[in-house]
N, C-alpha and C positions, 0 to 999 in steps of 0.2 A: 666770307667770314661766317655765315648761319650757317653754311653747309660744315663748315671744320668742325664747329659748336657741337652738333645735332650730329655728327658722325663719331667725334671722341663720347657723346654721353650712347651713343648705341653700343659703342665698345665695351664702358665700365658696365651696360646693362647686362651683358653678355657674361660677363666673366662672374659676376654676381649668381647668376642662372648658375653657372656651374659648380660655384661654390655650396651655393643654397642646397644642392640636388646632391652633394658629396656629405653636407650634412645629414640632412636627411637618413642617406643610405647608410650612417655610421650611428645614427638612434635606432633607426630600423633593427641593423644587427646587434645592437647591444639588448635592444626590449626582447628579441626572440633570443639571445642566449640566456638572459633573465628567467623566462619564463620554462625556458627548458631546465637550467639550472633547479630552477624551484621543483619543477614537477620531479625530477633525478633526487631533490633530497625527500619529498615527500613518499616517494616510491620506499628509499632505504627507510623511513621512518616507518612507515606500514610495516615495512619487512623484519624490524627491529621488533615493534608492538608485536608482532605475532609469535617470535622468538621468544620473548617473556611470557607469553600466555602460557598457565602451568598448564591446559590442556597438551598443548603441543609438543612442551618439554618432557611429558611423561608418556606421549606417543613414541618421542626420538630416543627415552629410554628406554622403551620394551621392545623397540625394531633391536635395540643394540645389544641388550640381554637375552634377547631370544638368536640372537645372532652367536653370542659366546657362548649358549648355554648348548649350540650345536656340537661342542668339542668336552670332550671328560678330561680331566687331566689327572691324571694316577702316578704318585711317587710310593715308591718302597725301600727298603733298607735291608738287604739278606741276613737271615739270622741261624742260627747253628739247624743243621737238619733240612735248610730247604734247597733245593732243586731247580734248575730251570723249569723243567714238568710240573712239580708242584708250582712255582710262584705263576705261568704261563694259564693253568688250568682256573688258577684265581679270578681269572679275566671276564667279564661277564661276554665272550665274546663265541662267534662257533665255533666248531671244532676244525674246519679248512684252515681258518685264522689262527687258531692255534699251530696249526702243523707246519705253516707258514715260517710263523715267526721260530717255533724252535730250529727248525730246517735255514732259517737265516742264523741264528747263533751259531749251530755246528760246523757252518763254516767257515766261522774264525777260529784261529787255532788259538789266541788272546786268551779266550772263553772258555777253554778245555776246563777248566778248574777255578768251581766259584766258591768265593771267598763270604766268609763271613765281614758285614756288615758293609759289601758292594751296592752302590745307588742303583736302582731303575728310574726311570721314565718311560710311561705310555701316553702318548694324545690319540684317543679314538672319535672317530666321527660317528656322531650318533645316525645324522641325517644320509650315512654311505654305507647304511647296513654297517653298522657299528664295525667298520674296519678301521685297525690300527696303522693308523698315517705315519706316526713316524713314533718312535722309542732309544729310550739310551740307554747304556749300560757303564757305568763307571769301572775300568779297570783297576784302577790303582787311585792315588789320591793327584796324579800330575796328568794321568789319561782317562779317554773315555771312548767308545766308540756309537754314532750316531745312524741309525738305520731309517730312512727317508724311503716310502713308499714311491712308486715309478708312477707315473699318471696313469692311470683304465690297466696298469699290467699289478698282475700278483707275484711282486718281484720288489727289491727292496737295493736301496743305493745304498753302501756302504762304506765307512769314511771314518778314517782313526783320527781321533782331535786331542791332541795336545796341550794345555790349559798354559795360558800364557802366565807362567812363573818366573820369579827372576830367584836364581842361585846364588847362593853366597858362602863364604866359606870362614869357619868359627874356630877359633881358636881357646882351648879353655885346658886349664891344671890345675889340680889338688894334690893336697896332701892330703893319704889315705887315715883317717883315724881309729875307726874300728871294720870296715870291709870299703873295696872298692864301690860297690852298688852303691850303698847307703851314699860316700864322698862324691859319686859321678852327680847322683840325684842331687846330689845337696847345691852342685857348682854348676845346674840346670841343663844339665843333658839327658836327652829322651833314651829310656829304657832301649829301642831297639840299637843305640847304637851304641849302649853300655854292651846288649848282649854279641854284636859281632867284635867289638872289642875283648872280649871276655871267649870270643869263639879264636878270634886269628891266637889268642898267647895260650890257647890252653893247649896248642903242641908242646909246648916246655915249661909251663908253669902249672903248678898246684895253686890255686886260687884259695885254698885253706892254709895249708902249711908254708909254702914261699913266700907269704906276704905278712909283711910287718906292721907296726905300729910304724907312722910318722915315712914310710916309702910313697913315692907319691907316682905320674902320672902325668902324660903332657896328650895333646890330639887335636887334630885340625879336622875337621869333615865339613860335608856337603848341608848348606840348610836350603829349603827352596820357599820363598814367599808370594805373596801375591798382590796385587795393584795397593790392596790397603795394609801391609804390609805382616800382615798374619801368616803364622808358622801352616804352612800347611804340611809338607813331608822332611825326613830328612834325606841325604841320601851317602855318598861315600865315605869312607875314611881316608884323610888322606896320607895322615902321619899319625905314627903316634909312638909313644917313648912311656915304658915302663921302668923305673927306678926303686931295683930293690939292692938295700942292705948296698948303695954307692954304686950299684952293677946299672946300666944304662943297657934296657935292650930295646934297642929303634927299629922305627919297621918303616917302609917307603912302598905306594903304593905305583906298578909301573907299567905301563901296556906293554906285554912280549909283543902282540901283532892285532890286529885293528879287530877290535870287538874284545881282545883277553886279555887282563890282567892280574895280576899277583900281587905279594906282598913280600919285599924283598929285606933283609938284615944289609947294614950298612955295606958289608962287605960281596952283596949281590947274591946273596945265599936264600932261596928262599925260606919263609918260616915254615910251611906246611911242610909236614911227615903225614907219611903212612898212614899213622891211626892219630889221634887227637890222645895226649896225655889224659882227660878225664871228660867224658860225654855229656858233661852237666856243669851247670853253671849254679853256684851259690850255694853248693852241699857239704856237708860235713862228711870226714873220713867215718863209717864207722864202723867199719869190721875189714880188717885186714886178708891177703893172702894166706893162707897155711893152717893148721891144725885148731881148731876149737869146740869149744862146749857149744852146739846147738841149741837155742834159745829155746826151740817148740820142740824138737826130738829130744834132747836131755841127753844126748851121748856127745861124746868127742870124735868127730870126725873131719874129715879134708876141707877148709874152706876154699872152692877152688875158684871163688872170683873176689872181687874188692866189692866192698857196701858204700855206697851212698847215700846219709840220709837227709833227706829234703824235703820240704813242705808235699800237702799231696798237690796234684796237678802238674809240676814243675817240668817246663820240658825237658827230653832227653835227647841228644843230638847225635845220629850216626857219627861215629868214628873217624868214617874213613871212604870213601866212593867204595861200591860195591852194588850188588844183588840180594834184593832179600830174598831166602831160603827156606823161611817162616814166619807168620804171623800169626799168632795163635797159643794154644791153652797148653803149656808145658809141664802140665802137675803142680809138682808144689812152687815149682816157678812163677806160677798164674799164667797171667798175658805175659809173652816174650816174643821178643821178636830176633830173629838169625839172619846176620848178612856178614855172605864170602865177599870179601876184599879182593882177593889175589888168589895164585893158587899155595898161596904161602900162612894166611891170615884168614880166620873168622872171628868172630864179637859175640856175642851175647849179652841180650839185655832183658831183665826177667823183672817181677813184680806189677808189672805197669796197671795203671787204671785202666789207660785206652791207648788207642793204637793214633798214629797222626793221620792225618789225611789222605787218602789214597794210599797207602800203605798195607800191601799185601806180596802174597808169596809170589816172585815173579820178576817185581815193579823191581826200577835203579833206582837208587838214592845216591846224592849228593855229601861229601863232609859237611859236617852241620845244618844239615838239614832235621826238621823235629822228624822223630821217628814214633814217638808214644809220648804219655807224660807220667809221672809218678805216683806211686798207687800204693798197696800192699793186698793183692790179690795172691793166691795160693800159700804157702809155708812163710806166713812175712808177721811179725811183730810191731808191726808199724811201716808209714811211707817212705818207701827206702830205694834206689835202683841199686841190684845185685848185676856188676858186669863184670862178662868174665872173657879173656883173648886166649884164643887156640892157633896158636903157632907150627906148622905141622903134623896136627893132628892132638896136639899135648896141650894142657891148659896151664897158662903161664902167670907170672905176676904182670900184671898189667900195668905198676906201680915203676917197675923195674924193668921195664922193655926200654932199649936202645932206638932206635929205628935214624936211619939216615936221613938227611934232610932232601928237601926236594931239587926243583931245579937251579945250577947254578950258574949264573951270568957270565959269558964268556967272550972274548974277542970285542970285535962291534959292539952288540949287545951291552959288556960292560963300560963300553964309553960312555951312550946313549944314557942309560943306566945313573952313572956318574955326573951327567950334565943333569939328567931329572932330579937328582938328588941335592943339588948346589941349588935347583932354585926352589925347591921345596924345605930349604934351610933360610933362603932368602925371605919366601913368603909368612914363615913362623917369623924371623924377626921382625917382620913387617907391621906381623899382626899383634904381636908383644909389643912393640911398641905404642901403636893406636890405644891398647890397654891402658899403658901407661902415661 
């Protein structure tokens, strides 16, 4: 009986030991993550205190400013008269650097012709022997291209960038009340797409005389915007319908083959001729073909072009695709400039203030392309373009020339043609409607 007593109280002592000794080991670890604990936030504490110290704060802001003040950053804005050479030389940078970066421009072909009021960007490294690490050049107002120096090479990575725009396409009509210009501007559409609008109809239309009180005007074209929803460029025409005196003359814009398109009359006819009915936009007749009294000579003699009179500067738009033959001082012409058409056709356009860009004896020009702007240099009375058409050799009325139309849509083509035209009748209703 003692011995079972004295054996069950050695068992409960046993298991007590081990209880005791698991407590223990569970204070143990809780005191040492305690005090580890503590010391881990006294550390971030220290580390915080020293972070607020204004000595330290104005250490970590001269390490960072002398870090940015490493790089220049130079923007410009091209302005009439300057030059890659010139803007390039502006650089406070050496002359290897310069020959560099011009010798990267020339060979983009993008860059052949630079524009007034195109963006630069340079970042130069001061701390790399001030060489220019990387620079941009804004093409147009939707492109840019970005030149990225190569690492230790004197060589430049090249890469055309695209501005992520979203396109949209506007639908807008007036009625014209005293001139097309003033009514486009007034129903909030931007000048350059009054002027290609005013370019595609001046194959057949006088923009003085053909146009009435109360004829109005319809057009869908290209807007392009960006994230915040701001007009940045326009871009195509896609329809548009002039209404004179009840006459409907619609035009449809159609790709013949990937990359070219035209402007075609409902019935697949293109609008472009030959030459352009009047090479200016927004001028007054005022001096006809044939015999009159010369305003500065005081005799009567042959008038043998039409007069245009136009504010000064006003551009003047080649005719017609062709070669210029002259750029330069024709007497009492002034500045004029000569371009062969064909071997059927030449133009003349006399008076001018200045000649347009690139524009000399030699250079192709485009229809509607600026060729000079409006002046009254040599025998002139005022700012006026004197233009005159030589049709085999003979100088004609220019007022009164016929000329055939251009290309007309035929077979395939005219289907293709007639399917693009049902859904760009679709898309005007579309867009009239939302209007209203």
């Amino acid at each position: 009986m003692r011995y079972i007593i004295k054996k069950n109280i050695f068992k409960s002592f046993k298991e007590l030991s081990i209880f005791l000794w698991l407590i223990a080991l569970i204070l143990v670890t809780f005191i040492t993550y305690k005090i580890y604990e503590n010391n881990r936030i006294n550390r971030y504490n220290t580390l915080f205190s020293a972070l607020n110290n204004s000595y330290l704060q104005k250490t970590i802001k001269e390490i960072s400013n002398s870090l940015e003040k490493r790089y220049i950053h130079l923007n410009y804005i091209t302005k009439k008269g300057d030059t890659y050479l010139s803007i390039i030389n502006n650089l406070n940078i050496n002359s290897n650097e310069k020959k560099l970066i011009l010798s990267s421009i020339k060979n983009k072909k993008q860059l052949n012709i630079l524009k007034t009021g195109q963006k630069f960007y340079f970042k130069i490294d001061k701390l790399n022997n001030a060489k220019v690490t990387l620079f941009k050049i804004q093409t147009d107002n939707k492109n840019e291209i970005l030149f990225t120096r190569l690492q230790d090479k004197e060589k430049y990575k090249i890469k055309s960038i695209v501005k992520d725009l979203k396109k949209e396409l506007v639908y807008k009509e007036s009625t014209i009340s005293s001139s097309l210009y003033s009514s486009a501007i007034n129903s909030g559409i931007k000048p350059n797409i009054i002027i290609d609008f005013a370019r595609l109809y001046g194959f057949q239309v006088d923009f003085q005389r053909d146009i009435w009180k109360d004829d109005s005007f319809q057009i869908i074209y290209e807007e392009f915007r960006d994230q915040k929803n701001n007009l940045i460029d326009t871009g195509n025409i896609i329809f548009a319908n002039l209404n004179l005196q009840d006459t409907n003359y619609e035009m449809y814009r159609y790709q013949i083959k990937k990359g070219e398109y035209d402007y075609f009359d409902e019935n697949g006819k293109s609008v472009r001729k030959t030459l352009m009915k009047t090479p200016i936009n927004g001028a007054r007749l005022s001096s006809s073909f044939g015999k009159r009294k010369h305003p500065i000579l005081g005799y009567t003699k042959m008038h043998t072009g039409t007069d245009f009179a136009a504010p000064m500067g006003t551009p003047i738009l080649a005719s017609g695709d062709g070669r210029v033959t002259k750029a330069g001082w024709c007497g009492g012409g002034g500045n004029c400039v000569k371009i062969k058409h064909n071997n059927t056709y030449q133009t003349i356009y006399a008076h001018m203030s200045k000649f347009g860009r690139g524009i000399k004896r030699g250079v192709k020009v485009k229809q509607g392309q600026i060729i000079g702007y409006v002046g009254s240099t040599g025998l002139s009375t005022g700012p006026h373009l004197h233009y005159e058409v030589i049709e085999n050799g003979r100088k004609i009325n220019s007022q009164k020339l016929r000329l055939p139309s251009g290309k007309i849509l035929k077979g395939e083509e005219r289907k293709n043609f007639e399917v693009d035209k049902i859904k760009i009748d679709v898309l005007k209703s579309n867009l009239i409607a939302k209007i209203n």
